[in-house]
PLY file of the C-alpha trace (Angstrom):
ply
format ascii 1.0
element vertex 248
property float x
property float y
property float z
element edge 247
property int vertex1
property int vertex2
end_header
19.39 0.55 -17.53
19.22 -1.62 -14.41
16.00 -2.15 -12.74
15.72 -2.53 -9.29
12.19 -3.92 -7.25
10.26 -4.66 -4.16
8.65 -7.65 -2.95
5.56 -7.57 -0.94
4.03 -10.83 0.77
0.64 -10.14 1.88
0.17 -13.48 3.21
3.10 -11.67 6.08
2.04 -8.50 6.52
0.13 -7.70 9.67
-0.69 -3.78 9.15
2.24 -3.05 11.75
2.81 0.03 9.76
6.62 0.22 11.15
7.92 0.50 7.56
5.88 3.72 6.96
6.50 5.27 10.20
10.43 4.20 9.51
10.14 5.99 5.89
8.80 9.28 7.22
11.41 9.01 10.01
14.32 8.67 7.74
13.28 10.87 4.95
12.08 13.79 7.60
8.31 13.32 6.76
6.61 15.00 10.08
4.53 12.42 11.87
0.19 12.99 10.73
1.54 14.37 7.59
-0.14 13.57 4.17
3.18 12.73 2.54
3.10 9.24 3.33
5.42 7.88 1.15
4.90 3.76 2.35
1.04 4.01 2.84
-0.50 0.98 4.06
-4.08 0.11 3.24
-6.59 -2.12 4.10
-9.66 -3.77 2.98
-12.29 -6.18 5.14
-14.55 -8.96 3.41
-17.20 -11.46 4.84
-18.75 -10.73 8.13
-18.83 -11.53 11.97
-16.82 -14.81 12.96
-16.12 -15.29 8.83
-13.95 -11.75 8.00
-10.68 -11.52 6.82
-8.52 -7.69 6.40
-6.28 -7.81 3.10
-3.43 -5.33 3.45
-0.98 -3.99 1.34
2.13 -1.91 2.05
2.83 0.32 -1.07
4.90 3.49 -2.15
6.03 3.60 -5.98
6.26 0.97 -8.53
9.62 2.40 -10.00
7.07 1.38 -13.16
9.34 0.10 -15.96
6.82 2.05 -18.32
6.15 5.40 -15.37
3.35 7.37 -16.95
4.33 10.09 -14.48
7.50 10.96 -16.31
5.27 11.74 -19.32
2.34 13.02 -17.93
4.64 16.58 -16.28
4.58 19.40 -17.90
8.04 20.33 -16.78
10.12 17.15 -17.09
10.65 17.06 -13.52
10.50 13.02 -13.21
12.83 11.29 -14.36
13.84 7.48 -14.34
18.00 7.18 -13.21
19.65 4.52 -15.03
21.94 2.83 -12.12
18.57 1.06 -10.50
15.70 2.40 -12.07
13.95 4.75 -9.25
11.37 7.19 -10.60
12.75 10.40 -8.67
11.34 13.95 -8.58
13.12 17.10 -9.50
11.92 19.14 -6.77
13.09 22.39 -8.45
11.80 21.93 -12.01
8.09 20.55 -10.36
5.40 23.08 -10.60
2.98 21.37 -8.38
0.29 20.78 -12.18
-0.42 16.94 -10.22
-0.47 15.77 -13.80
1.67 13.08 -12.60
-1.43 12.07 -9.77
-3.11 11.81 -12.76
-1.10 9.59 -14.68
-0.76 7.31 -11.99
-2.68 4.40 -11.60
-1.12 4.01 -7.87
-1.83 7.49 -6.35
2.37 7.43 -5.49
2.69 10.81 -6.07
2.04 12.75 -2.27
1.91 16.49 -1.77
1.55 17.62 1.76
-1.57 20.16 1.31
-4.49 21.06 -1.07
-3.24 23.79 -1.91
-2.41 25.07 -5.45
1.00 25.12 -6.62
2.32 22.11 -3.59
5.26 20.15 -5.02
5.12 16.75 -5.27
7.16 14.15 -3.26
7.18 10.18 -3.34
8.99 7.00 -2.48
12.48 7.65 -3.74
13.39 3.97 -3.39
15.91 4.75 -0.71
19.01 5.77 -2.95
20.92 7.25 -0.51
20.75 4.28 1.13
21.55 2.04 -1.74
24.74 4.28 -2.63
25.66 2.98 0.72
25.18 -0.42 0.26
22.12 -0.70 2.24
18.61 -1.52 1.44
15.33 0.49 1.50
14.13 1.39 5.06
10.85 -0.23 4.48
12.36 -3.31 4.23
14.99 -3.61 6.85
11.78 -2.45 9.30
9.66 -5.12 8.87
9.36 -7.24 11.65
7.76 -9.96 9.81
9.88 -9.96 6.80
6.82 -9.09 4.67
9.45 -6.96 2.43
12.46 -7.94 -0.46
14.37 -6.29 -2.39
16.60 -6.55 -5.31
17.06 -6.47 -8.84
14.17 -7.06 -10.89
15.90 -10.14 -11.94
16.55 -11.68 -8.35
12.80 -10.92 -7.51
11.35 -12.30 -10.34
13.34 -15.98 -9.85
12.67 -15.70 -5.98
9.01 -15.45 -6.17
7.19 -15.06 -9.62
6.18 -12.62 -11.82
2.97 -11.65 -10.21
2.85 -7.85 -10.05
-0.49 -7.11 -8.42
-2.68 -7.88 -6.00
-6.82 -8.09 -5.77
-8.58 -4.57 -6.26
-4.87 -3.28 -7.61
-4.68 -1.25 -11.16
-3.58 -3.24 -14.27
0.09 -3.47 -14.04
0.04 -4.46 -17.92
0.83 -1.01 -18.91
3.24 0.63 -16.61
4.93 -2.65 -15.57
5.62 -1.58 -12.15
8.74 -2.92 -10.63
6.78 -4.34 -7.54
6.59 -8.32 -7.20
3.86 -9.68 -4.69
2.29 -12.76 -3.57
-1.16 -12.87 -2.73
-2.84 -13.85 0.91
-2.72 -17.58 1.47
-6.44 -19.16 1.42
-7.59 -18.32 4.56
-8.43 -21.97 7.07
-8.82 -21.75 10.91
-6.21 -23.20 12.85
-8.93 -24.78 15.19
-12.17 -25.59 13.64
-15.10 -25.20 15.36
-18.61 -23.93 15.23
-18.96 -20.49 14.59
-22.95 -20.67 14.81
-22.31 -22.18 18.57
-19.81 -20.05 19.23
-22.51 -16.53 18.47
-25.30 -18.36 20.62
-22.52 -19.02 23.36
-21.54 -15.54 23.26
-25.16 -13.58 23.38
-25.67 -16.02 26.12
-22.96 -14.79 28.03
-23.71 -10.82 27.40
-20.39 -10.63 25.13
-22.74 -10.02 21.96
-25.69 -8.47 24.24
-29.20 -8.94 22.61
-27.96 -9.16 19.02
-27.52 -12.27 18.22
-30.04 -12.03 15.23
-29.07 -9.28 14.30
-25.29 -10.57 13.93
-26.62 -13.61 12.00
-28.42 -11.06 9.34
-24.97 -10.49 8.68
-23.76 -13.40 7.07
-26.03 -12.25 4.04
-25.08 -8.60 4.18
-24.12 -6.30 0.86
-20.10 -6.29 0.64
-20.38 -2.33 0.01
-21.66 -1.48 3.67
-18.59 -1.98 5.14
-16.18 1.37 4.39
-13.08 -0.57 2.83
-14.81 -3.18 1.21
-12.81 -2.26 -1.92
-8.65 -1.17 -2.42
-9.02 2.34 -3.17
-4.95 4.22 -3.83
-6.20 7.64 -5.15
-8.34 9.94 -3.50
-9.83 13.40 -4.16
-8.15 15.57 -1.92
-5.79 15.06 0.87
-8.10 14.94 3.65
-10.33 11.93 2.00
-6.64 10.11 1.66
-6.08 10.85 5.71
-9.02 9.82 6.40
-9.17 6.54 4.38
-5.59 5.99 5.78
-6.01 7.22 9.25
-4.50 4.44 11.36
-1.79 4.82 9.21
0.20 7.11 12.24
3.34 7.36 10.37
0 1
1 2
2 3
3 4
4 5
5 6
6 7
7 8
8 9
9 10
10 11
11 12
12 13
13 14
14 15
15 16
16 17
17 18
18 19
19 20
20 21
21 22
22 23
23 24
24 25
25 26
26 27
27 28
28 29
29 30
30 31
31 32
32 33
33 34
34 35
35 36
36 37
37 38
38 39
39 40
40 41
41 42
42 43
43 44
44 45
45 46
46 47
47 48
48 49
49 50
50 51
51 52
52 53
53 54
54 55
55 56
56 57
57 58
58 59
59 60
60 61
61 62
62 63
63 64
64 65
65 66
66 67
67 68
68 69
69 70
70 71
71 72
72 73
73 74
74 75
75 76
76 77
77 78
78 79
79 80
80 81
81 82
82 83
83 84
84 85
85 86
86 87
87 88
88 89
89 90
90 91
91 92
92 93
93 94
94 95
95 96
96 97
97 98
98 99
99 100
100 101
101 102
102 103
103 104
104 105
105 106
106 107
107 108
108 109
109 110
110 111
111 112
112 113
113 114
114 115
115 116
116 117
117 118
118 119
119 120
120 121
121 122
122 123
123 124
124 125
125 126
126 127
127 128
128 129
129 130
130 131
131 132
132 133
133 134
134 135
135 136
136 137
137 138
138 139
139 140
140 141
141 142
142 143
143 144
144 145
145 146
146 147
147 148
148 149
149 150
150 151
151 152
152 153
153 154
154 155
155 156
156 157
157 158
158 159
159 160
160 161
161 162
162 163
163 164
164 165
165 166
166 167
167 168
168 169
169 170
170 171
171 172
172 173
173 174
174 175
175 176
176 177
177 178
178 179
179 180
180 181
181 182
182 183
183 184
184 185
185 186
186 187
187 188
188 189
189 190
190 191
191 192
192 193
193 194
194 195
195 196
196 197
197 198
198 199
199 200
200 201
201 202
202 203
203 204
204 205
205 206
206 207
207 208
208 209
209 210
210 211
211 212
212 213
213 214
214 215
215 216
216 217
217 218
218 219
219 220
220 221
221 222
222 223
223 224
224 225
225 226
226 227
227 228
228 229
229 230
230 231
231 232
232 233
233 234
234 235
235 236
236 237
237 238
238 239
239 240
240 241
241 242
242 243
243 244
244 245
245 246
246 247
C-alpha cells in the first residue's frame, strides 16, 4: 500500500484560513457549517507586548495505524491502497461517532447534534489526485505553509516529526502528517517593552491601565481561553465556537 502525507510548517502559517474556506468550497461544504474538514486552530501564550498565537491547519492524518477504521461498527472506513486516504462509506455509516471516539484528532465532522448524522472528513483530495493535482489545501496557501507527497518524499524533505506542542501522541496511529514546529520567537527590532507600556498609557493608547497591564506579565496561563490545543469537543456548537473565526 502506498502512503501518501501532508506537510504543515507552523513557523508559515499566518491563520489566513484560505485553505479551509478553499476545502469547503471545492467539496460543497456550505459556508458557517460545522463540517469543517481543514479546521484551523489557535492557541495564545505569554502576555501584553511578550505573546505569541501558535496555529495549526489540520484535517485527517490518513493515520498509517487509523483507529477509526476499527472503532465503526459498520465497516464504513476504510484505508484505499493507491495513496493511503482514510475515506468514509457514506452509505454503510450509521452516524454511532465511534470513530470521534477513536480519534485522537477530532477528524471525523458531522454537520449537527443530532442522532443518527453521518460522518464526513478530509478525503485527502482524491479526485483531485486521480487528476494529477494536489490537495486544495495546499495549492491555496498563500504562504506555502502546505506539502504534499508521498510519505517517503516528506519524510527526506523535512523530518520525521509528526506533531506539534499540545497535539495527541502520534506513536500509536502514526498519522501521515509531517510538521515543523514555530521557529523561536526574537523581535526583529529590539527595544524596551517596559518603555514602550509607560509611553503608551502616557499617550491614552493603554488609558489608565498601565498597572494593571504590568500584573500581567505574572498572570496564570489558563485565563486566557486558548491557552491550550484542544481538537475534540463535546458537541458541535462548543467546536463552532472554539473555531469561530474559522469562516470557512
Amino acid at each position: 500500500m502506498a502512503q501518501y502525507a501532508f506537510y504543515f510548517d507552523q513557523s508559515r502559517c499566518y491563520s489566513c484560513r484560505a485553505c479551509s474556506v478553499a476545502c469547503k468550497d471545492w467539496n460543497g461544504i456550505a459556508p458557517g457549517s460545522s463540517e469543517k474538514w481543514r479546521t484551523v486552530y489557535e492557541t495564545e501564550e505569554g502576555s501584553y507586548l511578550n505573546t505569541r498565537i501558535r496555529v495549526l491547519a489540520f484535517g485527517c492524518g490518513h493515520c498509517e495505524n487509523p483507529l477509526c477504521i476499527s472503532a465503526c461498527p459498520n465497516g464504513a472506513i476504510f484505508k484505499e491502497e493507491k495513496y493511503g486516504a482514510v475515506l468514509v462509506d457514506s452509505e454503510a455509516c450509521c452516524g454511532s461517532r465511534q470513530c470521534y471516539v477513536a480519534c485522537p484528532y477530532g477528524a471525523p465532522k458531522f454537520a449537527s447534534d443530532a442522532p443518527g448524522t453521518k460522518m464526513s472528513k478530509c478525503t485527502m483530495c482524491i479526485d483531485r489526485l486521480e487528476k494529477g493535482d494536489i490537495p486544495v489545501c495546499v495549492a491555496s496557501c498563500p504562504l506555502r505553509a502546505m506539502d504534499f507527497g508521498t510519505l517517503e518524499e516528506m519524510v527526506a524533505k523535512y523530518g520525521d516529526q509528526r506533531s506539534l506542542p499540545g497535539m495527541p501522541d502520534g506513536n500509536l496511529s502514526k498519522p501521515a502528517y509531517i510538521v515543523s514546529p514555530n521557529a523561536p520567537k526574537k523581535d526583529l527590532i529590539p527595544y524596551d517593552k517596559e518603555k514602550a507600556m509607560e509611553l503608551m498609557t502616557k499617550r491614552g493608547y493603554l488609558g489608565n491601565v498601565y498597572d494593571d497591564v504590568k500584573e500581567l506579565h505574572d498572570f496564570d496561563p489558563a485565563a486566557v481561553g486558548r491557552h491550550s490545543l484542544r481538537m475534540k469537543f463535546n458537541n458541535q456548537a462548543e467546536m463552532m465556537e472554539a473555531t469561530k473565526n474559522d469562516q470557512g
